[in-house]
N, C-alpha and C positions, 0 to 999 in steps of 0.2 A: 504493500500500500504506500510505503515510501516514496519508491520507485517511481511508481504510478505517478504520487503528486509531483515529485521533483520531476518529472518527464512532461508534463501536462503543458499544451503550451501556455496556456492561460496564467500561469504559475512561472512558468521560466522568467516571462517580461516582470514580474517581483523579486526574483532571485538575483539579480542585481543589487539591489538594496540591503544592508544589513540591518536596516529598522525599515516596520510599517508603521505608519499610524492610524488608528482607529477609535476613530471618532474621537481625533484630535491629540490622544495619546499614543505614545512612543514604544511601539513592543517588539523585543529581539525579532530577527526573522527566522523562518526554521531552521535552516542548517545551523545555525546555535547551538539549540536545539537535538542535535544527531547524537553526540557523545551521548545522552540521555537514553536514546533509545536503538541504542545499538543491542545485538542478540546478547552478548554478555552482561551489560547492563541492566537491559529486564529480566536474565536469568538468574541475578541473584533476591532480584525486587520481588520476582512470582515462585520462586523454586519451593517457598513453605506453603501457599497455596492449598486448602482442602480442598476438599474434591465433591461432590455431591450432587443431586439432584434439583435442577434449578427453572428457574423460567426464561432468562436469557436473554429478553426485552425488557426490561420492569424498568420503564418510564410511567410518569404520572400519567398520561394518556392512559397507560394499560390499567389502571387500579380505580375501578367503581365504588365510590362510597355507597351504603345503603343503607336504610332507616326502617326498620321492621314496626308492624302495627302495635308494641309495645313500646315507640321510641327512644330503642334499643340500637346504637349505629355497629353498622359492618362495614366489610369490604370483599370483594373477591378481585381476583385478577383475571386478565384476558390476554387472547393471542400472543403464547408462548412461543417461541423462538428456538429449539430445543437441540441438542445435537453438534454443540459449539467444540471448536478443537480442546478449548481450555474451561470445563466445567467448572467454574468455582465459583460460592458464593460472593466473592470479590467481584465477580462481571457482575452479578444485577446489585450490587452498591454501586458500581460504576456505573451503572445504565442510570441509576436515580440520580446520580449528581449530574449525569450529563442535561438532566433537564433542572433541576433545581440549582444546580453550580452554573452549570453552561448556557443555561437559558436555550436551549435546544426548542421546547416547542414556541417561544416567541420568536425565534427567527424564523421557522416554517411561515409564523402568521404575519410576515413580514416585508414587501416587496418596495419601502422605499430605500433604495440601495445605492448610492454611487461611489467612483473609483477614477481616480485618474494619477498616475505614476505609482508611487508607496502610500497614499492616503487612501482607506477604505472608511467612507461614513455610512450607517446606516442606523435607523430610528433602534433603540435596546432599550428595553424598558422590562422589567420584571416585574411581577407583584408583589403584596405587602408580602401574602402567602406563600409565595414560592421564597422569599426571603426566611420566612418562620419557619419556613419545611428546611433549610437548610442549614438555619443553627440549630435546631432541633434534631436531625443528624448529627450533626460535628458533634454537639453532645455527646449524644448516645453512644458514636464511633469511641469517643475517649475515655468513654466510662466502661467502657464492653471490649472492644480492642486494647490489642496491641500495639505500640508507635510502628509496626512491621507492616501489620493488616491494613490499618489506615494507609498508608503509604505505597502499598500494593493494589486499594481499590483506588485512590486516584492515579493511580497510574494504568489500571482498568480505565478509567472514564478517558483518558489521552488515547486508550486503544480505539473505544470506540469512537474519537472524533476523527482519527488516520484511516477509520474503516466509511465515517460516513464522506467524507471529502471526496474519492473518487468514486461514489455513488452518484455524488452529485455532479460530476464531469455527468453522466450519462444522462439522468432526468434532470438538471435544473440548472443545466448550465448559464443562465443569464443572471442565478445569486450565488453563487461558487465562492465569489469572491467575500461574500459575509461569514460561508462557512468555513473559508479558512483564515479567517477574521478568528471567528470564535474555536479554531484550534488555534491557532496562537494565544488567545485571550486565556485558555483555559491550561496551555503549557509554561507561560509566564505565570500564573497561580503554584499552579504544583511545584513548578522548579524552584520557586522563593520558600516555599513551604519542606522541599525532601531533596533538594538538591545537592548539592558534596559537601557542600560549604555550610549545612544548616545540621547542629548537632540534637542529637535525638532526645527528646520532651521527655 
């Protein structure tokens, strides 16, 4: 998926630049970035990794709140994803920050976009709620995890933004360019947070 994006022409014409900006802020560009997620790198990040039976999509999209006639709240999940090379409960943490950290479904809902040289602007806006769902997370991560686990699902949620980028070459090429906005945005988080230089909480 690397490969892919650094081949991509759309993407070459930015690899020139060692900073993008977005929306007016200054973020490494990816090759930075590479030392980060080279195979040895993430093989020491995922090698403790459980293994288990999981859903494999778990973005908020997929989880139905419900309210039974005793106004009793529930939830179920929908449209599992199932059969991934790397089962672990760390992918669907990653899948949930990528929409609560990375604002994943407001860029979908999102088509005011422009671009010209290293400047990418585009409208970002989160809710209060998807802000609450995300310290309310980090919570839980650090009261429950390990500094290891944590550190391994956001580095799951970086997998899944390298997987959706050249997705988006093929259906939505004309907003590419926000989504690899928002892998940058969300690789400049993690790398200030787990990076070489940052010793462990």
């Amino acid at each position: 998926n690397i490969d892919t994006i650094l081949q991509e022409k759309i993407i070459k014409r930015l690899l020139k630049y060692d900073e993008i900006y977005i929306n007016g802020k200054a973020y490494k560009n990816l090759p930075y970035y590479l030392k980060f997620l080279s195979k040895e790198y993430l093989y020491e990040i995922f090698k403790n990794d459980s293994y288990s039976e999981l859903h494999g999509d778990l973005t908020i999209e997929n989880i139905v709140c419900t309210r039974n006639k005793n106004s009793e709240d529930g939830f179920y999940i929908i449209d599992p994803n199932t059969g991934n090379l790397h089962d672990s409960p760390n992918l669907d943490y990653g899948k949930l920050l990528q929409s609560i950290h990375g604002g994943y479904e407001f860029m979908m809902k999102n088509h005011d976009l422009s671009y010209e040289e290293n400047r990418i602007n585009f409208l970002f806006t989160k809710s209060h709620t998807y802000v609450y769902f995300y310290e309310k997370l980090n919570e839980y991560m650090k009261e429950e995890f390990s500094y290891e686990k944590i550190r391994s699902i956001y580095f799951h949620e970086i997998v899944h933004w390298l997987r959706l980028v050249p997705y988006k070459f093929r259906i939505d090429r004309n907003r590419v360019h926000m989504f690899y906005a928002g892998l940058l945005m969300v690789l400049n988080d993690v790398i200030e947070m787990f990076g070489d230089n940052n010793e462990k909480k």
